[in-house]
Biopython code that builds the backbone (N, CA, C, O; Angstrom):
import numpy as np
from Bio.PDB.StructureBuilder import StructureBuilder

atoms = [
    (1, "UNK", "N", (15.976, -112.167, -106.068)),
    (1, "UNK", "CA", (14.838, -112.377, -106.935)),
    (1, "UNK", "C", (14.369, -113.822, -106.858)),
    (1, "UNK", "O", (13.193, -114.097, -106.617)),
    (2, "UNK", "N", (15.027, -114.467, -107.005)),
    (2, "UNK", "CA", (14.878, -116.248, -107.150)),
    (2, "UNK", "C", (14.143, -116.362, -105.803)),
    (2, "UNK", "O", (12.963, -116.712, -105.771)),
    (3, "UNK", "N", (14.933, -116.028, -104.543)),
    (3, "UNK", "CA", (14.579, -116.470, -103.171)),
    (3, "UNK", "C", (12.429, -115.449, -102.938)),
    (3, "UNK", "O", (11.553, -115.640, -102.094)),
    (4, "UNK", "N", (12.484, -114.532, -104.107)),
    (4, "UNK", "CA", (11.050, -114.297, -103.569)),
    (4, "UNK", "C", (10.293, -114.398, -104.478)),
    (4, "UNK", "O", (9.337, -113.622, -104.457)),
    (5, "UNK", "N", (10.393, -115.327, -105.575)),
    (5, "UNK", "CA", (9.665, -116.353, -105.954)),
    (5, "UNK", "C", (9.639, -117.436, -105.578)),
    (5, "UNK", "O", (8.557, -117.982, -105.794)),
    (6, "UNK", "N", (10.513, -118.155, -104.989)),
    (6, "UNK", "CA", (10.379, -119.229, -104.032)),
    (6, "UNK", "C", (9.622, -118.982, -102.913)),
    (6, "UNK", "O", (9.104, -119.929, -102.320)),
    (7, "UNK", "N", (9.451, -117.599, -102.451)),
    (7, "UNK", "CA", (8.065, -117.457, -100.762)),
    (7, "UNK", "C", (7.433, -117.706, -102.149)),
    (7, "UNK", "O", (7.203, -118.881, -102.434)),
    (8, "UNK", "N", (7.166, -116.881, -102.922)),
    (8, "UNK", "CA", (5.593, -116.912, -103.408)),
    (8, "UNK", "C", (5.232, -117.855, -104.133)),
    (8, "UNK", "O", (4.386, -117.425, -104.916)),
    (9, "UNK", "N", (5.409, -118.823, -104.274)),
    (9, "UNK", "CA", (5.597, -120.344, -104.811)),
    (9, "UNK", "C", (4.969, -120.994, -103.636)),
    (9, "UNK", "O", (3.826, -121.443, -103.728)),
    (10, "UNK", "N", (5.781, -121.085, -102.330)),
    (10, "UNK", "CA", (5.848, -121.590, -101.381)),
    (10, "UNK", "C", (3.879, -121.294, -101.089)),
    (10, "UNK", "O", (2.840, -121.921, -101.292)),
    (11, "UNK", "N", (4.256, -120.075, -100.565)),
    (11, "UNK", "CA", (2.980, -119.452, -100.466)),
    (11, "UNK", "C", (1.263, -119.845, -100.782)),
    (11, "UNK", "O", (0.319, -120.332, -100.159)),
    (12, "UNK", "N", (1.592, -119.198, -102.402)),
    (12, "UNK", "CA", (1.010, -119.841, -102.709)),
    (12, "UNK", "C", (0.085, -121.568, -103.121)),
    (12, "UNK", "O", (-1.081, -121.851, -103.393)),
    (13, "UNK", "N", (1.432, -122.408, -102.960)),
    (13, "UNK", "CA", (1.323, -124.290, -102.393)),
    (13, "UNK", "C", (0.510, -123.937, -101.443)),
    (13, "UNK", "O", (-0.601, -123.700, -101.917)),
    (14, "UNK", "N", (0.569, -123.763, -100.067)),
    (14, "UNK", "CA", (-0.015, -123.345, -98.832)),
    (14, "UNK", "C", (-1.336, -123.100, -98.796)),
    (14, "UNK", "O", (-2.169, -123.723, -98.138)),
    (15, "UNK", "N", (-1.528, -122.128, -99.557)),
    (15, "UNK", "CA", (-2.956, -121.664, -99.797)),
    (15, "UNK", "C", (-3.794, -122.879, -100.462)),
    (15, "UNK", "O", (-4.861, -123.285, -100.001)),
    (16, "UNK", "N", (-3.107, -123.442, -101.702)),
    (16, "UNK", "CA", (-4.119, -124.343, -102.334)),
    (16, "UNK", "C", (-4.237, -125.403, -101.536)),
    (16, "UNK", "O", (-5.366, -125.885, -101.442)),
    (17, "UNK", "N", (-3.169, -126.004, -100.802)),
    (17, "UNK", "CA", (-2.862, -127.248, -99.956)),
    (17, "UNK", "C", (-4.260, -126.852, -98.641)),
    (17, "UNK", "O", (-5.000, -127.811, -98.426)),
    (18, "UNK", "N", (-4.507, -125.835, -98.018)),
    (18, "UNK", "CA", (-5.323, -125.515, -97.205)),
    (18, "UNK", "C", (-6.688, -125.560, -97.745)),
    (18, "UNK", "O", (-7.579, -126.115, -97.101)),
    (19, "UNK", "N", (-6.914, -125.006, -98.895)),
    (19, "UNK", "CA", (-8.294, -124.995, -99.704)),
    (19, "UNK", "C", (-8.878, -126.377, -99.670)),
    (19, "UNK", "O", (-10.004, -126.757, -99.347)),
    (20, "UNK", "N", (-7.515, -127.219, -100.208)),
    (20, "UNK", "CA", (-8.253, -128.833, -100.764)),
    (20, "UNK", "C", (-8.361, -129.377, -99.093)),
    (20, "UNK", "O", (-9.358, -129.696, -98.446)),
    (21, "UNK", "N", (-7.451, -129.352, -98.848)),
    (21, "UNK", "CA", (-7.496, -130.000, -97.392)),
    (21, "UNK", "C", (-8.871, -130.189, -96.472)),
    (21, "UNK", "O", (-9.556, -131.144, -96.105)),
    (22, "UNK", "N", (-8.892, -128.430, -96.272)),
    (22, "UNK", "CA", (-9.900, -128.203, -95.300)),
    (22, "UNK", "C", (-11.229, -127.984, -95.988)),
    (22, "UNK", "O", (-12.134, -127.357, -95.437)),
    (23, "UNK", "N", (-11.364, -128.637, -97.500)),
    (23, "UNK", "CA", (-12.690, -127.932, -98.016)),
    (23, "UNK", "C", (-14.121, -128.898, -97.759)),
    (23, "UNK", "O", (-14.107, -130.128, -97.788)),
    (24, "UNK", "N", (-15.177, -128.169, -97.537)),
    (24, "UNK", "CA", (-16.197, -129.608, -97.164)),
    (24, "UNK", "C", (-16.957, -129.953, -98.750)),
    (24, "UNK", "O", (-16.751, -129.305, -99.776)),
    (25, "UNK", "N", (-17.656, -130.866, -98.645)),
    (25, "UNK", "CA", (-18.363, -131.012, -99.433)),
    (25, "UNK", "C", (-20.069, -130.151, -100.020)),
    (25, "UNK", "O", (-21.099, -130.064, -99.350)),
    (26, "UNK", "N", (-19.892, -129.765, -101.080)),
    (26, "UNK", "CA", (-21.111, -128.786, -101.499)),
    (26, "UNK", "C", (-22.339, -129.052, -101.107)),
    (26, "UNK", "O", (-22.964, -128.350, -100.313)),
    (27, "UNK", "N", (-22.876, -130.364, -101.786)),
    (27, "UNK", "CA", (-23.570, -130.840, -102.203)),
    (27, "UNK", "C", (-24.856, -129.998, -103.133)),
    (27, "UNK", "O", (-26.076, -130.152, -103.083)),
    (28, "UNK", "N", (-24.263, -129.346, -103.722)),
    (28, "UNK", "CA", (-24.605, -128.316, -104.489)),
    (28, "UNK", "C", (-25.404, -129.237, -106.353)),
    (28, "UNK", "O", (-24.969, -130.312, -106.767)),
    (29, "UNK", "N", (-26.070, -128.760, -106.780)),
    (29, "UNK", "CA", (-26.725, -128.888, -108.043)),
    (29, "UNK", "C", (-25.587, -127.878, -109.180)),
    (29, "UNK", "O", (-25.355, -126.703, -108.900)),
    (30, "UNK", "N", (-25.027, -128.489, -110.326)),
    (30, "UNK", "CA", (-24.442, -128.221, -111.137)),
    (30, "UNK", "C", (-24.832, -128.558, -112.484)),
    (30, "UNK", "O", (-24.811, -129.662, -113.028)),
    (31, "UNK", "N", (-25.370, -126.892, -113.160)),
    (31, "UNK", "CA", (-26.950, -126.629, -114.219)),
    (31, "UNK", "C", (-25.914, -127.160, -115.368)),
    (31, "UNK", "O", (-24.724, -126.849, -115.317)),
    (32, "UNK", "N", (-26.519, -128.091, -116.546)),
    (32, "UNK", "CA", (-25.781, -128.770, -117.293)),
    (32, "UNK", "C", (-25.462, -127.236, -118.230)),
    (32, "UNK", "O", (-24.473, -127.360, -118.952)),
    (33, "UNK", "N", (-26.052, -126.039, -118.304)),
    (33, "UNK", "CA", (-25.505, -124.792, -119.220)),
    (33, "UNK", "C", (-24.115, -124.411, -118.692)),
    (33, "UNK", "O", (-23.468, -123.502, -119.213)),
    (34, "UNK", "N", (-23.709, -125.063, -117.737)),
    (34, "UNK", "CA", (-22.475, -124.777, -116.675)),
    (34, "UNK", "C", (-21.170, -125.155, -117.805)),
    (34, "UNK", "O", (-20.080, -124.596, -117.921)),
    (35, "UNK", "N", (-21.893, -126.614, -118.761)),
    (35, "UNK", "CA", (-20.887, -126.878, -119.337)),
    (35, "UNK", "C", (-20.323, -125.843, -120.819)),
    (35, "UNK", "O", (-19.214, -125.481, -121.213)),
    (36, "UNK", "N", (-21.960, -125.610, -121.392)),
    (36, "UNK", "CA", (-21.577, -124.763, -122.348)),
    (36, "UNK", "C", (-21.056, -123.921, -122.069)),
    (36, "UNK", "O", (-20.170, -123.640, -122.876)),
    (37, "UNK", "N", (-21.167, -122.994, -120.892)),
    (37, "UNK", "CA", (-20.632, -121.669, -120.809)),
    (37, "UNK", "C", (-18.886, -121.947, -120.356)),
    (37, "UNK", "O", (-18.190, -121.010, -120.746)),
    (38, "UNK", "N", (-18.212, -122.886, -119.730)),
    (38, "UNK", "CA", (-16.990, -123.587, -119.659)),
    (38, "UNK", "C", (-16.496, -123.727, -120.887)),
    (38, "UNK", "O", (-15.416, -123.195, -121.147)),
    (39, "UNK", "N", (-17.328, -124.607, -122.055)),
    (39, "UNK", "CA", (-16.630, -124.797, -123.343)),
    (39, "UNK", "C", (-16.209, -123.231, -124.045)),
    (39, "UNK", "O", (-15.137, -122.992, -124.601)),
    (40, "UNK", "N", (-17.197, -122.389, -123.881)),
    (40, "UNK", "CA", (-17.340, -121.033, -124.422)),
    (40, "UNK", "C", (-16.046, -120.150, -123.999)),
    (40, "UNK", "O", (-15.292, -119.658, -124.839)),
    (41, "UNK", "N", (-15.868, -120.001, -122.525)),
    (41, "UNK", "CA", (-14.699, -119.493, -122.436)),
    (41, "UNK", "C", (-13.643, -120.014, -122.693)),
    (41, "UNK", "O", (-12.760, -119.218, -123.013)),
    (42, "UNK", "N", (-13.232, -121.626, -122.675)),
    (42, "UNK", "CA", (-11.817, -121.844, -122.874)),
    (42, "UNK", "C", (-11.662, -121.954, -124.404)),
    (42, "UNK", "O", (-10.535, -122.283, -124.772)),
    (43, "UNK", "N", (-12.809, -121.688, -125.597)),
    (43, "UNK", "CA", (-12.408, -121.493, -126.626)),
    (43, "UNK", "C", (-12.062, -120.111, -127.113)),
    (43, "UNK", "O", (-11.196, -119.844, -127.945)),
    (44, "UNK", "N", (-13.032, -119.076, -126.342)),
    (44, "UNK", "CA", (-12.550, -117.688, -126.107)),
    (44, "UNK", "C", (-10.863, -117.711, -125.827)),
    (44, "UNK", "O", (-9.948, -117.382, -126.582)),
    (45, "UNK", "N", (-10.839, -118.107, -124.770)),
    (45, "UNK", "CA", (-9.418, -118.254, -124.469)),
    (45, "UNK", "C", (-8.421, -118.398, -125.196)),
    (45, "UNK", "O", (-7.554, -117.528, -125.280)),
    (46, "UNK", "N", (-8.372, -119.766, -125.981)),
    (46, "UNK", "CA", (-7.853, -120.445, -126.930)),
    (46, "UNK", "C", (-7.541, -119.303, -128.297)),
    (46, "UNK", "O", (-6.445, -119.164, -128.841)),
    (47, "UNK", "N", (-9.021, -118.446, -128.713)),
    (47, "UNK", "CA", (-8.980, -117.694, -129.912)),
    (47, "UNK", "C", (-7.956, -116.622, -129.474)),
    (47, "UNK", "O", (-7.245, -116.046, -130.298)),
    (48, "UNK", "N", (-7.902, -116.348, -128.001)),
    (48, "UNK", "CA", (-7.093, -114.578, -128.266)),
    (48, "UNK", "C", (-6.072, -114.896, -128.335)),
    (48, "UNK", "O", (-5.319, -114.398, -129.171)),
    (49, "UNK", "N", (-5.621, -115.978, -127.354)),
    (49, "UNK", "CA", (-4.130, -116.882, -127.325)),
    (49, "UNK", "C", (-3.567, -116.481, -128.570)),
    (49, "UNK", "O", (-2.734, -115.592, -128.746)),
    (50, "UNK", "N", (-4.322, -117.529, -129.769)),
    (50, "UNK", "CA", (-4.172, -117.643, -130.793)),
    (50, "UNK", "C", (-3.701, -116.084, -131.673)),
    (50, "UNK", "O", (-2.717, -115.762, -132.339)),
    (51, "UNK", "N", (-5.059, -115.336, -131.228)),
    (51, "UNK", "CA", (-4.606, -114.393, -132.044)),
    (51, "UNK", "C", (-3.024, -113.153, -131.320)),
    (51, "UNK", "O", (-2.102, -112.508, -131.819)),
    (52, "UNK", "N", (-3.447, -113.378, -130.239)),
    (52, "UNK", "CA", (-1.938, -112.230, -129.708)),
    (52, "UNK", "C", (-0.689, -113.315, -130.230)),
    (52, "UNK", "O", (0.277, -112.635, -130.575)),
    (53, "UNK", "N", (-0.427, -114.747, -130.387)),
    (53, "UNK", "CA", (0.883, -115.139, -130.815)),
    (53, "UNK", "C", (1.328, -114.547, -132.404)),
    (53, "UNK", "O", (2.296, -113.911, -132.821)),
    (54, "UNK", "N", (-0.255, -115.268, -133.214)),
    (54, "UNK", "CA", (-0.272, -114.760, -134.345)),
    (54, "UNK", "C", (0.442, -113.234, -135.178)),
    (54, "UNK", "O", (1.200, -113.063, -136.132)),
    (55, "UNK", "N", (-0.298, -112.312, -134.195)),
    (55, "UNK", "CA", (0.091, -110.685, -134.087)),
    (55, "UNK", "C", (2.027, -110.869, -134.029)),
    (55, "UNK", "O", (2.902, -110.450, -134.787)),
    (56, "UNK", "N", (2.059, -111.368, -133.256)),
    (56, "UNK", "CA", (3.902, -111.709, -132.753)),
    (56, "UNK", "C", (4.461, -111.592, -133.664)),
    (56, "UNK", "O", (5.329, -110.909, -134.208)),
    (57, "UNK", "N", (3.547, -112.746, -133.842)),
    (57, "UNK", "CA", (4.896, -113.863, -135.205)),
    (57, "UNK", "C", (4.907, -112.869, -136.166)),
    (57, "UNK", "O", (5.968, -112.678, -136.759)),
    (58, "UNK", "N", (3.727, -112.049, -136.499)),
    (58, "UNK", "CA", (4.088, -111.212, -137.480)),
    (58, "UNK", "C", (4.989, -110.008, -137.504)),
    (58, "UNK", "O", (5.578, -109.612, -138.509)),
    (59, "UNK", "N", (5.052, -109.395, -136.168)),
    (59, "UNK", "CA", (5.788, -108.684, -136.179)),
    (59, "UNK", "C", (7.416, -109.100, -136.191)),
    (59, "UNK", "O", (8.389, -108.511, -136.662)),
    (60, "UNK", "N", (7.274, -110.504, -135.392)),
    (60, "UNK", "CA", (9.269, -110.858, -135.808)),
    (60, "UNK", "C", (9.617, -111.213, -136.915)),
    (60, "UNK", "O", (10.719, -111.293, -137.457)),
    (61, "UNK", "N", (7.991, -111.555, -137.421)),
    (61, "UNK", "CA", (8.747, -112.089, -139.457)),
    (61, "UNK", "C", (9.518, -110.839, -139.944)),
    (61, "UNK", "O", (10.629, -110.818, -140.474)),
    (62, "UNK", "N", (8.736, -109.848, -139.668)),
    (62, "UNK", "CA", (8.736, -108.465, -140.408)),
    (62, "UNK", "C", (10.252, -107.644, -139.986)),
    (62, "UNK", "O", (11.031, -107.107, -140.774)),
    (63, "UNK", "N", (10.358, -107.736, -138.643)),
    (63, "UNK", "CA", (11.364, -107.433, -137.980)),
    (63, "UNK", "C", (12.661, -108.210, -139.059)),
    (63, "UNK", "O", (13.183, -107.877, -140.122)),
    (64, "UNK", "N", (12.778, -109.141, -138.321)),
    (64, "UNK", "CA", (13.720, -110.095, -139.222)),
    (64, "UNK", "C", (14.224, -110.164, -140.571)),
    (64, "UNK", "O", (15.324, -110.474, -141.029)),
    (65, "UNK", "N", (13.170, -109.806, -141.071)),
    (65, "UNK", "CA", (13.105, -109.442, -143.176)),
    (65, "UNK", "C", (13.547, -108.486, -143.422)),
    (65, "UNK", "O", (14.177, -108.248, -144.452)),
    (66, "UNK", "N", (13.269, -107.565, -142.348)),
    (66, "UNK", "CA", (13.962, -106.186, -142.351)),
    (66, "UNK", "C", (15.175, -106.297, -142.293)),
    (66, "UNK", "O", (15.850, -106.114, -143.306)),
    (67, "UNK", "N", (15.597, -106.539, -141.405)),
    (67, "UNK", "CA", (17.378, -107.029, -140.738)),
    (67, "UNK", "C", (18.081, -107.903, -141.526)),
    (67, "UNK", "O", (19.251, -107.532, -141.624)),
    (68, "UNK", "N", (17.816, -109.045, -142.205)),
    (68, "UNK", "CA", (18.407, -109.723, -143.196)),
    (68, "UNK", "C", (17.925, -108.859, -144.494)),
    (68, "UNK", "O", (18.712, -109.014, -145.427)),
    (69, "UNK", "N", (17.195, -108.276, -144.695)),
    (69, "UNK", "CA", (16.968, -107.938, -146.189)),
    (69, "UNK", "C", (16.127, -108.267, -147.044)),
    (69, "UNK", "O", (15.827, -107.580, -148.021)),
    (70, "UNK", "N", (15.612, -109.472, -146.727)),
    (70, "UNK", "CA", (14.707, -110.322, -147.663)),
    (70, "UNK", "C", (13.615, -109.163, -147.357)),
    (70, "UNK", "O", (13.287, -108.680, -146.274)),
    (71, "UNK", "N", (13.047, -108.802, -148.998)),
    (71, "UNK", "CA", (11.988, -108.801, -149.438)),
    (71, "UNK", "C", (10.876, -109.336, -150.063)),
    (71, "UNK", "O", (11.083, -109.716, -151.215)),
    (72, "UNK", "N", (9.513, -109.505, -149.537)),
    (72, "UNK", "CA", (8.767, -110.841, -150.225)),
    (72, "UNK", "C", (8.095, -110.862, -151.557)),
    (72, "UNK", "O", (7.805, -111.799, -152.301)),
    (73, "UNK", "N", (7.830, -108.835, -151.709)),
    (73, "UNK", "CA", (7.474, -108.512, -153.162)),
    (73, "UNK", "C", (8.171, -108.004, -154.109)),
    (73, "UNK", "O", (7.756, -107.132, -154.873)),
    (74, "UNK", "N", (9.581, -108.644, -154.142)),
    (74, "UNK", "CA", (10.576, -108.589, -154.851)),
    (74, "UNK", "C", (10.359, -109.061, -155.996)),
    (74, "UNK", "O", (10.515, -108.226, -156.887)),
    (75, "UNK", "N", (9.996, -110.285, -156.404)),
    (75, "UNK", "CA", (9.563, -110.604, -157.841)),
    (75, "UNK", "C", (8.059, -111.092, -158.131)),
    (75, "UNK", "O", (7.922, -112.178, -158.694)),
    (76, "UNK", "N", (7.269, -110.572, -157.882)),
    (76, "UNK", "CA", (5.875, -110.338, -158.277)),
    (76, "UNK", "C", (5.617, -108.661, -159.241)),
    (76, "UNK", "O", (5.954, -107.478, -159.197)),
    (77, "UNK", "N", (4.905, -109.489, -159.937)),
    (77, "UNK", "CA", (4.273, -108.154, -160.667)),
    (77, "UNK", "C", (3.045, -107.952, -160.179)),
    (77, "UNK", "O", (2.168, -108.675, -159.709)),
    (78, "UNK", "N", (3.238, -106.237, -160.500)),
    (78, "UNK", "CA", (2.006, -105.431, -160.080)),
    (78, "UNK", "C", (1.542, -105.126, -161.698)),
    (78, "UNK", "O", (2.317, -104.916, -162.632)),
    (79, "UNK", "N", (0.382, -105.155, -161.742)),
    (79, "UNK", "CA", (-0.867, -104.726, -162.817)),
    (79, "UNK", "C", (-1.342, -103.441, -162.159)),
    (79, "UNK", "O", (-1.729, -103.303, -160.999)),
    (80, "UNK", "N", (-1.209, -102.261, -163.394)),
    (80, "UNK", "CA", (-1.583, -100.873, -162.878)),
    (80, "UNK", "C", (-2.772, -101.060, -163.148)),
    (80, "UNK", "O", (-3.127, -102.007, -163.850)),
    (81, "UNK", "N", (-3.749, -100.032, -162.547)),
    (81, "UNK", "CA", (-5.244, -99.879, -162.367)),
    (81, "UNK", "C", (-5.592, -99.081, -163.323)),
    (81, "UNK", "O", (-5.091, -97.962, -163.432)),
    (82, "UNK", "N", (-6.475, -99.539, -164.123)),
    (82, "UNK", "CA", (-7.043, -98.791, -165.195)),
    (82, "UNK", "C", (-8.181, -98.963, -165.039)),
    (82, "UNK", "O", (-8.721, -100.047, -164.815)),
    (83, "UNK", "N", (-8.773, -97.749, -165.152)),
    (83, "UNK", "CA", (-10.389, -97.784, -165.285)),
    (83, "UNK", "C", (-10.649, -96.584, -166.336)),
    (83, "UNK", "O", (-10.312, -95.406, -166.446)),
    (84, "UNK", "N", (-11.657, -97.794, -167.256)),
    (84, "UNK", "CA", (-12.516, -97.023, -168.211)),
    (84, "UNK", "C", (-13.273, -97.098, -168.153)),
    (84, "UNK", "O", (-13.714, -98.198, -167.819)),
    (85, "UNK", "N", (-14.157, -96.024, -168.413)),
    (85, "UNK", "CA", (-15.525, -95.413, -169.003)),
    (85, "UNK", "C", (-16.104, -95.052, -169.965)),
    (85, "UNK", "O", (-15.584, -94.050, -170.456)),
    (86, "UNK", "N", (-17.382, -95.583, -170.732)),
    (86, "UNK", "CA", (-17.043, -95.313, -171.699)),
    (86, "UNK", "C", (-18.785, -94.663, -171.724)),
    (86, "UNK", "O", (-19.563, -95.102, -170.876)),
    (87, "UNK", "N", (-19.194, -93.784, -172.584)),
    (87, "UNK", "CA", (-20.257, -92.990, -172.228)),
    (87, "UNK", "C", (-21.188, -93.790, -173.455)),
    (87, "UNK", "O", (-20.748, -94.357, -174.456)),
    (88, "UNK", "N", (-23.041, -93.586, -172.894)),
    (88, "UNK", "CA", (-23.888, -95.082, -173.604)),
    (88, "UNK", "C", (-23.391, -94.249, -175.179)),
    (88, "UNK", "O", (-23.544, -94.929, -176.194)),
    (89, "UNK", "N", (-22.844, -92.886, -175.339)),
    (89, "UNK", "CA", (-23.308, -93.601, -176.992)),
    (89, "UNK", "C", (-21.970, -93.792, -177.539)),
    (89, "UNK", "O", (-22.035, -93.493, -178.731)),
    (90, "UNK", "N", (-20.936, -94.104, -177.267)),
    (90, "UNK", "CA", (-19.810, -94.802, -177.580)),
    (90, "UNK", "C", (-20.076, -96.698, -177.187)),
    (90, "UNK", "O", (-20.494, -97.255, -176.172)),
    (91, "UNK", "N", (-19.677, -97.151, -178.321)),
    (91, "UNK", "CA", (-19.835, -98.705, -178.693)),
    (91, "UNK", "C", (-18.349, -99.300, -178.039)),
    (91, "UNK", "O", (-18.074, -100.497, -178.121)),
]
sb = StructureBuilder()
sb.init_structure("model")
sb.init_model(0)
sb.init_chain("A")
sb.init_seg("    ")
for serial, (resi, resn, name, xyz) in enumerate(atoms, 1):
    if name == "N":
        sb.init_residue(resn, " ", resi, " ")
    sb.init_atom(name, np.array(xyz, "f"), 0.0, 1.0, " ", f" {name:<3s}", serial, name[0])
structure = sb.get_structure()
């Protein structure tokens, strides 16, 4: 296992080492919306990141609380739901 991540390590070096090496110059025009749409995805990025660790963490809190025991609505009170009605000719 180790030795064929080391080709594909290797490998891959190779490839990028050839890209930069042998690459010419563009001289290409680069539209300044190039930048917004750059900022846009790596904050995209950043948000799902964010949210798939988030998702995690919740599930090992939960996991964990389970397995040790701790419960978190152990001493909180609940207020039962009452609803009244009261009809217009009652005051």
């Amino acid at each position: 296992m180790k030795k064929k991540f080391i080709s594909c390590l290797t490998i891959i070096l190779l490839v990028f080492s050839f890209a930069i090496f042998f690459s010419g110059n563009a001289l290409a025009y680069i539209d300044p919306s190039v930048m917004t749409y750059a900022i846009q995805a790596i904050a995209g990025v950043v948000i799902a990141i964010g949210a798939v660790v988030g998702i995690y963490f919740r599930k090992a809190k939960k996991k964990i609380s389970k397995k040790l025991g701790i419960d978190e609505n152990r001493n909180k009170e609940v207020e039962k739901d009452e609803i009244i009605v009261k009809n217009k000719n009652e005051k």
